[in-house]
C-alpha positions in Angstrom: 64.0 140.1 81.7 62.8 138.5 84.3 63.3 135.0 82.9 66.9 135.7 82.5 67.5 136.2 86.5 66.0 133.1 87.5 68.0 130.9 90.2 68.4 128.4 87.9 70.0 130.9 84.9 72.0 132.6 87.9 74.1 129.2 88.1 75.0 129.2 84.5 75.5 132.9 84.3 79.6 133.9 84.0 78.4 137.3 85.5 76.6 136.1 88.5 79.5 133.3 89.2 82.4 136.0 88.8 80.8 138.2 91.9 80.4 134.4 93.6 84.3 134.1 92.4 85.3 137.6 94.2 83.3 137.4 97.3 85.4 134.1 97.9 88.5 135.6 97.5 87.7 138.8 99.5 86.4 136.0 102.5 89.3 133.7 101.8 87.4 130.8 101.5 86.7 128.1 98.6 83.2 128.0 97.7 81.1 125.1 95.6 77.7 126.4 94.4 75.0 123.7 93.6 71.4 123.1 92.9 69.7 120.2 94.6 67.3 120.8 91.4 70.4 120.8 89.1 73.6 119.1 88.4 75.4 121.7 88.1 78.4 122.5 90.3 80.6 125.4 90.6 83.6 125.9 92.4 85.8 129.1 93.1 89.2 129.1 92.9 91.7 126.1 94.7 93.9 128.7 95.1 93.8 130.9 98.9 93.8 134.3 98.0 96.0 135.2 100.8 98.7 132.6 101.3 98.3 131.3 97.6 98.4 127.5 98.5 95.8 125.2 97.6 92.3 124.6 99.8 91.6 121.1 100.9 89.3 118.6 98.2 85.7 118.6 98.5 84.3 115.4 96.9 81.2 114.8 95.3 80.6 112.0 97.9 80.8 115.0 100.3 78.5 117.1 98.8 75.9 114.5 98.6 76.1 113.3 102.2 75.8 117.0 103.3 72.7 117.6 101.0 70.6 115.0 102.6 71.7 115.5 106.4 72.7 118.7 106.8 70.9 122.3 107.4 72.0 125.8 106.7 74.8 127.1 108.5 75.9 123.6 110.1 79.1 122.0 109.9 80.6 118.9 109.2 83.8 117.0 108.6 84.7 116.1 104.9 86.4 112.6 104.0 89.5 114.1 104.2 89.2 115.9 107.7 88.3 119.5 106.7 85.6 121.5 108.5 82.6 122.7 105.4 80.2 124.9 106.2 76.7 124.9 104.4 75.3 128.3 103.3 71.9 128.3 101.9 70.7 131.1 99.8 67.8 131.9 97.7 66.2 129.8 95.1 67.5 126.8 96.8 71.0 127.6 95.6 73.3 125.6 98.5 76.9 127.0 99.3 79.6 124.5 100.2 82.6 127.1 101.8 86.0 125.7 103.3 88.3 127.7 105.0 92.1 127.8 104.1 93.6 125.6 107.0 97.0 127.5 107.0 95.4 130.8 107.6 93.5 129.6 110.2 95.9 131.5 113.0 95.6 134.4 111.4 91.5 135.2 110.5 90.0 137.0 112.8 86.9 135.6 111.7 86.4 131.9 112.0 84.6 129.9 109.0 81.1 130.2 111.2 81.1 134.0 111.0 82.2 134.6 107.5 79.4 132.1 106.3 77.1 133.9 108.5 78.1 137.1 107.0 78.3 136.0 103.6 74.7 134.2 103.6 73.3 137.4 104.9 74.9 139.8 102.0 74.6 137.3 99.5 70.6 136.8 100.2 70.0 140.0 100.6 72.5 141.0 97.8 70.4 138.2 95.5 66.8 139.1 96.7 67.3 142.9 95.6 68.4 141.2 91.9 65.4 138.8 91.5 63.0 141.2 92.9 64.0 144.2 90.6 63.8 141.7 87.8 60.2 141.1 88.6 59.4 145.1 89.3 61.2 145.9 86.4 63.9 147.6 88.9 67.2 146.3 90.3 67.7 147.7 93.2 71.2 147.6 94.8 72.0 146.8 98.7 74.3 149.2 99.1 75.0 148.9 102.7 75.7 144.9 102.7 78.1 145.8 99.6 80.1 148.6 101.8 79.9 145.9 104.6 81.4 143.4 102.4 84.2 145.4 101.3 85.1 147.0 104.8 85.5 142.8 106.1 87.6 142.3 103.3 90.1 145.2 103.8 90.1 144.0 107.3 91.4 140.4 105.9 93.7 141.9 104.1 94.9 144.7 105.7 99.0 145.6 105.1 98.7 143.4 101.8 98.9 145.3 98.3 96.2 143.6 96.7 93.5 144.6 99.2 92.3 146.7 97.5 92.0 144.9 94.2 90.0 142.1 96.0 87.6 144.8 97.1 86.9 146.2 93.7 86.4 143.3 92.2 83.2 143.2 94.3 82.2 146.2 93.4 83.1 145.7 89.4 80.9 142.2 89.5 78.2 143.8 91.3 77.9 146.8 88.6 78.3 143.9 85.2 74.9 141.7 86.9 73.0 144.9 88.5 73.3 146.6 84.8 73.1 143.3 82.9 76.0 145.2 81.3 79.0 143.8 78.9 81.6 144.6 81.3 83.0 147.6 83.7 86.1 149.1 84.8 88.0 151.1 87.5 91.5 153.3 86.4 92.9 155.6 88.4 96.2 157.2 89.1 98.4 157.2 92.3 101.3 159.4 91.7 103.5 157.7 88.7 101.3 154.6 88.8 98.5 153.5 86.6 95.8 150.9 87.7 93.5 149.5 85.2 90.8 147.2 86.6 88.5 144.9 84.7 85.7 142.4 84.9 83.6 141.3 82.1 84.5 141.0 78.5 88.0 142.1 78.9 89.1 142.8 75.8 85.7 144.3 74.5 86.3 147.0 77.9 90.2 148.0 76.7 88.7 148.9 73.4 86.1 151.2 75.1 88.5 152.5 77.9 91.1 153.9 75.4 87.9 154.6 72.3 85.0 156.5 71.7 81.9 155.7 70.3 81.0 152.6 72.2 77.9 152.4 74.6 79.3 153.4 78.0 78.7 155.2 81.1 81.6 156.8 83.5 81.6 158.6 86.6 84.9 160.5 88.3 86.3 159.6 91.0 89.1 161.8 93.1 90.3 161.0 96.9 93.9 162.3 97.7 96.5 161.6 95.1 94.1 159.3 93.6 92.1 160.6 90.3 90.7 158.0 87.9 86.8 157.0 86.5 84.7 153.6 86.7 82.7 152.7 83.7 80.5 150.4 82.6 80.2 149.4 79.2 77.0 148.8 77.0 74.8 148.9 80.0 71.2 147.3 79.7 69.7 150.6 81.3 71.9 153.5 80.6 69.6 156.2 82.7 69.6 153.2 85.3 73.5 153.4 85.4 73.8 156.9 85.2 72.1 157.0 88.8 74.1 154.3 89.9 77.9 154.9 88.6 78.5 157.8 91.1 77.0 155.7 94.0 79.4 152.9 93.5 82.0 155.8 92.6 81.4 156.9 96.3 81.8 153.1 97.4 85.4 153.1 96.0 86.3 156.8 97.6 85.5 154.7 100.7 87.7 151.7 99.9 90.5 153.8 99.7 90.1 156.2 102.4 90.0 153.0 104.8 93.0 151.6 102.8 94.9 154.5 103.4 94.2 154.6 107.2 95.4 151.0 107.2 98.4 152.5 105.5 99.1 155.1 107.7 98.6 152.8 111.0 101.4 150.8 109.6 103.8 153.1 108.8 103.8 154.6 112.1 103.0 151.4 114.3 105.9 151.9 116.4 105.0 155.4 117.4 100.8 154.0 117.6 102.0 150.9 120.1 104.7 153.4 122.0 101.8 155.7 123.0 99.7 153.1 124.4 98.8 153.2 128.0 98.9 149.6 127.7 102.4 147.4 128.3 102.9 146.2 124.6 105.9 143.5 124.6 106.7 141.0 121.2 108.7 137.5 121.9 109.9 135.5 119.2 109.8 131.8 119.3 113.3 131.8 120.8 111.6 133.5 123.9 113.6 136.7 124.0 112.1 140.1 124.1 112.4 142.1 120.7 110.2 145.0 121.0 108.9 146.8 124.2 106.8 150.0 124.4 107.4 152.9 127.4 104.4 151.4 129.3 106.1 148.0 129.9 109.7 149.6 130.4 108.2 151.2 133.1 106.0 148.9 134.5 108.9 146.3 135.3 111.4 149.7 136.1 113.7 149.1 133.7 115.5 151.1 130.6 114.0 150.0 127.1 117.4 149.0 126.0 118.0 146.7 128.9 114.7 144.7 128.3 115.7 144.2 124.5 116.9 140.3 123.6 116.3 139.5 127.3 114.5 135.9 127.9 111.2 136.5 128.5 111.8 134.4 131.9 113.7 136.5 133.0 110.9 138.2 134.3 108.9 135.9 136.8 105.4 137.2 136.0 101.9 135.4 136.1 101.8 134.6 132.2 105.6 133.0 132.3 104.5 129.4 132.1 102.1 129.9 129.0 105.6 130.6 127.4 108.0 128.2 128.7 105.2 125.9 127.7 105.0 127.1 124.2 101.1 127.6 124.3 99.8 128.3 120.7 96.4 129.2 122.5 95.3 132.8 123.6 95.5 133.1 127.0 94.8 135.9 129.6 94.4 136.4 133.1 92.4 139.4 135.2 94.0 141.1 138.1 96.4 138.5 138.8 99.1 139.0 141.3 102.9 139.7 140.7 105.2 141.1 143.2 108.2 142.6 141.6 110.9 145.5 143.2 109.5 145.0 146.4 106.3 146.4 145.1 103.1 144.6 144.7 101.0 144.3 141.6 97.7 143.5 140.1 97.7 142.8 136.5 95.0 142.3 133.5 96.8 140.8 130.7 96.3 138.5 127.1 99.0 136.8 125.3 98.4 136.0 121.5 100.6 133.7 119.2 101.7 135.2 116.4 102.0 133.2 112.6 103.7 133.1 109.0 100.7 131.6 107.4 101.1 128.0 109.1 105.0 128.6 110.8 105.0 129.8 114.4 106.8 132.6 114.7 106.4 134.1 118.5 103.9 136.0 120.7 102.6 139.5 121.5 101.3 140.2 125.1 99.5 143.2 126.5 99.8 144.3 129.8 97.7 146.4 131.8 98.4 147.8 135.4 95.1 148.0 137.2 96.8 148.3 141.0 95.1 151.6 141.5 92.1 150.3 140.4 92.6 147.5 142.9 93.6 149.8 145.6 90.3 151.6 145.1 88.0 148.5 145.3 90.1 147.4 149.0 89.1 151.1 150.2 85.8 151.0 149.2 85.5 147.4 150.4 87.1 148.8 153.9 84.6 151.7 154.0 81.4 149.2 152.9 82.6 146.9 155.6 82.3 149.6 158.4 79.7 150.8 157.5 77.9 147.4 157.3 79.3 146.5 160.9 77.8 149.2 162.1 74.7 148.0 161.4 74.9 144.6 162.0 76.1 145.5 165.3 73.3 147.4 166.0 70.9 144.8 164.5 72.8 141.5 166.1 72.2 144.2 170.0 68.6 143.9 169.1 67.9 140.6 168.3 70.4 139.2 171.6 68.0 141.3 173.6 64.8 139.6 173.2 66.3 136.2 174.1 68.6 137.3 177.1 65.5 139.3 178.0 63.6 136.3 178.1 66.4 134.7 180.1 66.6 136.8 182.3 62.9 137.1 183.5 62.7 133.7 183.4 65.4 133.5 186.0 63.8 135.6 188.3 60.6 133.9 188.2 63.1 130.7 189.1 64.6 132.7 192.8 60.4 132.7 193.3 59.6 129.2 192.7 59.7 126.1 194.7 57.8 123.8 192.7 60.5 121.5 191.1 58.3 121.0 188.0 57.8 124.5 187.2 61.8 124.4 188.0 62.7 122.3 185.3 60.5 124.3 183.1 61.9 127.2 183.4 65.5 125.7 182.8 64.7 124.3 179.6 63.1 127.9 178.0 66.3 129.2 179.5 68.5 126.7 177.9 66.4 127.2 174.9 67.0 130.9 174.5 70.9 130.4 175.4 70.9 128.2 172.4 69.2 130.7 170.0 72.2 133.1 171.4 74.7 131.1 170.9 73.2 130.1 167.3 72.7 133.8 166.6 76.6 134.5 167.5 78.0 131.7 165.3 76.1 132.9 162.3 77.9 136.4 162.9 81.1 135.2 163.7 80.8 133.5 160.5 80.0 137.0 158.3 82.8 138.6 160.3 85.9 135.9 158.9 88.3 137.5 157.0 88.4 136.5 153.0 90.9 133.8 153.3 90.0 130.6 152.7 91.1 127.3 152.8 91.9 127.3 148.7 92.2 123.9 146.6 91.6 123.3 142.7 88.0 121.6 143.3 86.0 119.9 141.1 82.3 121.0 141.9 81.0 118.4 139.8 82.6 115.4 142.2 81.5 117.9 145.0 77.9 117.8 144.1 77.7 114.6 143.3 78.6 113.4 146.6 76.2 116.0 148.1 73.4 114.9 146.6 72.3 112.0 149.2 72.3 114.3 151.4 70.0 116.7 149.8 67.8 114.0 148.5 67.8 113.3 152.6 66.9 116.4 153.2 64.1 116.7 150.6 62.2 113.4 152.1 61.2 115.7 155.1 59.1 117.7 153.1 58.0 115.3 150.7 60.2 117.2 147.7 61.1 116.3 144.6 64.7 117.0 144.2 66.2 117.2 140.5 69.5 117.0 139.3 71.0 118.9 136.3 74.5 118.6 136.6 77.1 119.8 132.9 81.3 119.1 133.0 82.5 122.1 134.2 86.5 123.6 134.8 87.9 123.2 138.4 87.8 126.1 140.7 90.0 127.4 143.8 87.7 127.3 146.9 87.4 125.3 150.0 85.5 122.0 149.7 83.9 122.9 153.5 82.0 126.4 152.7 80.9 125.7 149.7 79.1 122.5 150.9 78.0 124.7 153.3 76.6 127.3 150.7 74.9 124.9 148.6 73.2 123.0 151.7 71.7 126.5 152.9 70.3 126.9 149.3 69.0 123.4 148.6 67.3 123.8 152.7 65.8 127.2 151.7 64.6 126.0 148.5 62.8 123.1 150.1 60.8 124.9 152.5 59.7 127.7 149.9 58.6 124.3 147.5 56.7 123.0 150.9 55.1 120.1 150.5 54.8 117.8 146.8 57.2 120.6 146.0 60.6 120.2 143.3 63.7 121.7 143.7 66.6 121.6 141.0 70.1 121.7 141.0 71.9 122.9 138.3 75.6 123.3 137.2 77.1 124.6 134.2 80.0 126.7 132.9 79.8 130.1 131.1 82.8 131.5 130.1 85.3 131.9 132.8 82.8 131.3 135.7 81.2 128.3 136.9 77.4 128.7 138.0 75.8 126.8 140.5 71.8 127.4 140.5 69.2 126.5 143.0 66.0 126.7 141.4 62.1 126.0 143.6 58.5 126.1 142.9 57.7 127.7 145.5 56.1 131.6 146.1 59.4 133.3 144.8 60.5 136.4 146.2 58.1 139.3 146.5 59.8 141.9 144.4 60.1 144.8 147.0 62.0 142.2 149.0 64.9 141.6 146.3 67.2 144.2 147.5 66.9 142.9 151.1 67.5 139.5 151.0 71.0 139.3 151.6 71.0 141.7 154.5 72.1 140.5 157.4 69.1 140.0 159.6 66.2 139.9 157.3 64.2 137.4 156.9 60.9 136.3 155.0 60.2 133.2 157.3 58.3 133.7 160.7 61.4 132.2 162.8 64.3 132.7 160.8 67.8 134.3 162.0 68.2 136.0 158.5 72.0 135.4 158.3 71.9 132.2 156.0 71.6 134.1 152.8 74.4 136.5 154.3 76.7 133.7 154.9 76.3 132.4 151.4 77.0 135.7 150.2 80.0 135.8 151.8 81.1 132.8 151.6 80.9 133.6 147.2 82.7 136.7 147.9 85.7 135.1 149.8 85.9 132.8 146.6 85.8 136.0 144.2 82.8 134.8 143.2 78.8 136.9 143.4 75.6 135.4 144.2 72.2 136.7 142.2 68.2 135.9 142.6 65.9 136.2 140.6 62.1 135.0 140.3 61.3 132.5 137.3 58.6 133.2 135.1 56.6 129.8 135.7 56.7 131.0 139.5 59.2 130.0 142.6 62.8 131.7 142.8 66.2 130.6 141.3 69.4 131.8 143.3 72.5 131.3 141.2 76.5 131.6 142.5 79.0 132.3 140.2 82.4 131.6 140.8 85.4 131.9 138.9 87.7 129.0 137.1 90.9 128.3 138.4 93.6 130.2 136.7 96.9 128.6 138.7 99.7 128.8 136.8 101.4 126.0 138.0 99.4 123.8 135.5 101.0 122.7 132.8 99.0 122.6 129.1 100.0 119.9 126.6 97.8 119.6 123.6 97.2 115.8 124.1 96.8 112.7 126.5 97.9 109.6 125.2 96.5 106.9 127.6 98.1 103.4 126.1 99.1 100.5 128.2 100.2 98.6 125.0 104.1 100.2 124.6 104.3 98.8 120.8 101.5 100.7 120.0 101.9 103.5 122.5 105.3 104.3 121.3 105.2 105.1 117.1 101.7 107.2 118.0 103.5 109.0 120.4 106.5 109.9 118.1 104.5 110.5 115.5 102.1 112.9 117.0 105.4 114.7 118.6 107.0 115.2 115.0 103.5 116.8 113.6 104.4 118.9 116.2 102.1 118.4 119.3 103.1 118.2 122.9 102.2 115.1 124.3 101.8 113.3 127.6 102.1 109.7 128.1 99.9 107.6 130.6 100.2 103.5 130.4 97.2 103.5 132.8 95.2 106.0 134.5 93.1 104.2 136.6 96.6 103.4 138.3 97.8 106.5 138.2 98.0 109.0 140.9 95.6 112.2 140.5 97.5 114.3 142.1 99.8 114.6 139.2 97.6 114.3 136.7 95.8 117.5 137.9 98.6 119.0 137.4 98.5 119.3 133.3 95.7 120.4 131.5 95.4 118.7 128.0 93.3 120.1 125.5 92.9 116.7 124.0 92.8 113.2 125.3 92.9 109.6 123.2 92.0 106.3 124.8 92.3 103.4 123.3 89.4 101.4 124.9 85.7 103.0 125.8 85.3 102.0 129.7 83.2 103.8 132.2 85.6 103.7 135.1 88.6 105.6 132.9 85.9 108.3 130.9 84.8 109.2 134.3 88.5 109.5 135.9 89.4 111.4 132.8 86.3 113.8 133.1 86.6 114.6 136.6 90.7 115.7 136.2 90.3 117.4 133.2 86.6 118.5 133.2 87.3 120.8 129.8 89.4 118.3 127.5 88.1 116.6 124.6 88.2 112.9 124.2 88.9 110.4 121.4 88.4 106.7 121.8 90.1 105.3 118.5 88.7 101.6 119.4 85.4 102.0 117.8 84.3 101.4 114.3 84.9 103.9 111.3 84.0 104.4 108.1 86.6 103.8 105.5 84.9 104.1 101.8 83.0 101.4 101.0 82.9 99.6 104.7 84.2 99.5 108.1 87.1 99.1 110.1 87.5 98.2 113.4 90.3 99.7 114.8 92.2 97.7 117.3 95.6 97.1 119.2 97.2 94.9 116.2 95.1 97.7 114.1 95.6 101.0 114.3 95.1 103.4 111.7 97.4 106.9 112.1 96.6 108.9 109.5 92.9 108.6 111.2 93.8 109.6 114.8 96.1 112.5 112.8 93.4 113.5 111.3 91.1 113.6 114.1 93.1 115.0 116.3 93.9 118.2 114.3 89.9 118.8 113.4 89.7 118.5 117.5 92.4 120.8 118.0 91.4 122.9 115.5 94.2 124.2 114.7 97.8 123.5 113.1 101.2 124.0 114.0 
């Protein structure tokens, strides 16, 4: 038995390709199965299961170029601009899986997760089959099957043939576990008779409606549903009289989650009225056409006044993502809106909603978290009291030992004649009068209100210019400064403080490194926030210091005011933005701030940047990029062009026409996040290369390109 179940016998078996065949239609993807040891290739059906149009070509030239490059679970681009994924599996069996481009807006999953998921129950689905071969035992992964058929009820949710897709899982993994002829699921809903069947389909209608064949059945009953699943002419009948009522139990839970689905729907109205959330769906005319209690109320309004109103009516912070017809998701977190003389603070997420590839309008959600921000000002208001209590009482203590000092030293002055001594005594007092008034800027500087002088900045730029100056500073010491420095989103924060912040960073880090020390600078993006992080060589932190380092006061070094860490602190605050510490595990200490992206609204998105000086050229891209149906702006030249306006849009995707330093760099620094393509640069076209030029250009290229970029279509 064993030699039956070898890799090499699993690609010709019908069995083990028809469970191949299902779990691509329950993933809605088109899979082609190879052998680098074989040439044998299998592919799954052209047709989606979902949207019932045909998946994009996969040639054998693709194939081949992926086999000799490419590693599990990476992607690439096909010849004909599709994203494949490979999926490696046991017995050096190699997976080739596309996703359906015009149910791309509508998976929840993108193609990197469902290969994930589907190389993990696959392998594990597969090792179970060859090992039981070897041991004389199949043993069944039960788990990864339920898994599997959970995701695809989840694809497929509010569609009829859900549930079929899922069975047909379970119906291919009975006819290879059992090495059996065929099975079968019928059951009975009401009026209506279901009869499934894989295997030998005839052979199993005999056996369904006869006796005397070789079968095995097990009941099944859940609600109105009462059928059986067979198997016929198992290998092992004892072995498939222990595993019928398992699987039997696996298709009770495929339609007790298919029936929740069912009921969800049927009362989604009542579900999405009874939400504490604002619920609100626009169509792509930009009226209003549904609204739940919670948004009625929220904007003060009756329901039935809100109905086929323009969505602009109502001037709130996710208005331009609208007007702008964003296909992206997009939300914001406790933004400001002012409406009815009342003030708000809002968390809310905007989603486009599609008819397979068709635009069709948006749902947002709305949440009202101004108690919640009320809260955090009183508890703000109380920690700030309380705080300036105590540095109040700690800035009284440390005045007093200079104006102490001051003041003995003036007495000795009323009792001295010598001028020498004299002068002395006037510098130490000048001396301590500085350290005051140093001492009383720092706290001034703790005690500013959180305003700040706020401008979209691009930290990057901002560092950069910096650096010289830290590099300055480092020569003192005889440090090593290093700079790691990523393409990060603007920010809202004044250009003044946080030069200020990063210089008090880069000097303490200096003086912990001492001398032959190294200091680096890094800058990156993570999500939402932007972090800047000062990392030294030095001692680090002692740990039962940590909490204390950012109060006010404290200090590690022997002359130190100990307000420099709580100005930096403050400073990130004022900006929305925290400040952590931490001690690296090769030694020294890394202080990070983390501020948030700019979320103004008054940026407008476009998908693409055309920048083209050359208007013969310029013009036919331009109109036929519009007509696919991509907003576009036009720039003849940017190095020309004033930033100020360009700041203004944020393009997800920009084309030049000509690689040069000077306009990469002006493009990176305005729109830090956009991809770029330069189409003057040679391409492979089948058999050799183009060069693609002014008198040149090829447009079903850039097309193509641009939508893999984009990802997406409209």
């Amino acid at each position: 038995m064993g030699l039956i179940m070898t890799p090499n016998r699993l690609l010709n078996s019908n069995r083990w390709l028809s469970f191949l065949e299902s779990t691509a239609q329950g993933f809605q993807l088109n899979m082609t199965v190879t052998s680098p040891q074989s040439n044998f290739y299998f592919k799954t059906s052209k047709i989606c299961s979902r949207c019932k149009t045909e998946y994009p070509d996969l040639t054998l030239a693709d194939i081949r170029r992926a086999q000799d490059k490419m590693s599990n679970l990476e992607e690439f681009v096909t010849n004909n601009g599709s994203t494949c994924i490979i999926v490696e599996i046991p017995g050096e069996i190699i997976i080739f899986a596309l996703d359906c481009p015009h149910c791309l807006s509508n998976n929840q999953l993108i193609l990197r997760e469902k290969a994930e998921i589907a190389s993990k129950i696959l392998s594990d689905f597969l090792n179970s089959l060859l090992e039981g071969a070897i041991g004389g035992e199949r043993a069944v992964e039960l788990s990864a099957l339920r898994q599997m058929n959970q995701i695809v009820l989840n694809f497929f949710q509010g569609q009829d043939n859900a549930v079929s897709y899922a069975f047909n899982l379970v119906l291919s993994a009975l006819v290879i576990l059992l090495d059996a002829k065929g099975s079968w699921l019928e059951y009975q809903d009401g009026d209506c008779e279901v009869l499934l069947i894989k295997g030998e389909e005839q052979a199993v209608r005999q056996a369904v409606k006869s006796k005397g064949f070789l079968k095995v059945e097990a009941p099944l009953q859940t609600g109105s549903k009462i059928g059986s699943l067979g198997i016929l002419e198992p290998n092992n009948q004892q072995r498939a009289q222990s595993l019928l009522p398992l699987m039997a139990q696996e298709c009770t839970i495929v339609f007790e989650i298919q029936r929740l689905f069912e009921l969800v729907q049927a009362q989604f109205a009542n579900v999405l009225g009874s939400l504490r959330s604002g619920v609100v769906l626009i169509n792509k005319n930009k009226a209003i056409i549904y609204v739940n209690n919670s948004f009625a109320k929220l904007i003060n309004k009756p329901v039935k006044d809100i109905l086929n109103m323009p969505i602009s009516d109502i001037h709130a912070p996710w208005i331009s993502y609208i007007t702008e017809e964003s296909k992206l998701n997009e939300a914001g977190h406790m933004d400001f809106w002012h409406n009815d003389e009342r003030d708000y603070w809002l968390n809310w997420q905007i989603c486009p909603i599609f008819d397979k590839e068709d635009f069709s309008g948006w749902i947002l959600l709305v949440d009202d978290e101004s108690d919640n921000h009320q809260l955090q000002v009183t508890v703000r208001q109380a920690e700030r009291l309380g705080v300036t209590a105590t540095m109040v009482g700690a800035l009284a203590h440390e005045l007093r030992n200079p104006l102490s000092a001051a003041k003995g030293l003036v007495q000795l002055l009323a009792r001295k004649q010598d001028p020498v001594k004299v002068r002395g005594y006037s510098d130490l007092i000048l001396k301590e009068l500085d350290r005051v008034t140093g001492l009383l800027n720092e706290f001034l500087l703790l005690g500013k209100p959180s305003t700040i002088s706020s401008q979209p900045l691009n930290l990057t730029s901002l560092l950069n210019e910096l650096l010289p100056l830290l590099e300055g500073e480092a020569l003192h010491y005889n440090t090593k400064i290093t700079a790691d420095f990523h393409e990060v989103s603007p920010i809202d924060g004044d250009s003044g403080q946080l030069t200020q912040v990063t210089l008090n960073l880069v000097r303490n880090a200096i003086q912990a490194a001492g001398d032959n020390g190294k200091v680096t600078v890094k800058l990156k993006q993570i999500g939402d926030w932007v972090e800047l992080s000062i990392e030294d060589n030095g001692p680090g932190i002692p740990p039962h210091k940590e909490s204390q380092i950012f109060d006010p006061f404290f200090s590690t070094k022997p002359h130190g005011t100990g307000l420099g860490l709580s100005v930096v602190q403050t400073i990130a605050n004022n900006h929305g933005g925290k400040i952590k510490v931490s001690n690296l595990p090769q030694g020294g200490a890394a202080f990070a701030v983390c501020l948030p992206i700019s979320k103004r609204t008054s940026t407008t998105i476009v998908d693409i940047a055309l920048i083209m000086a050359n208007e013969y050229r310029r013009f036919p891209l331009e109109q036929m990029l519009r007509q696919t149906g991509y907003t576009v702006l036009t720039i003849e030249d940017i190095e020309d062009h004033e930033q100020e306006q360009l700041i203004k849009y944020r393009p997800r995707l920009v084309i030049l026409p000509v690689s040069t330093s000077k306009a990469e760099v002006i493009v990176k620094n305005i729109w830090p996040t956009a991809q770029l393509l330069i189409i003057e640069q040679s391409q492979t076209f089948g058999e050799g290369d183009r060069e693609l030029t002014y008198e040149n250009l090829d447009f079903l290229y850039i097309l193509k390109e641009t939508r893999n970029m984009l990802k997406y279509k409209k």
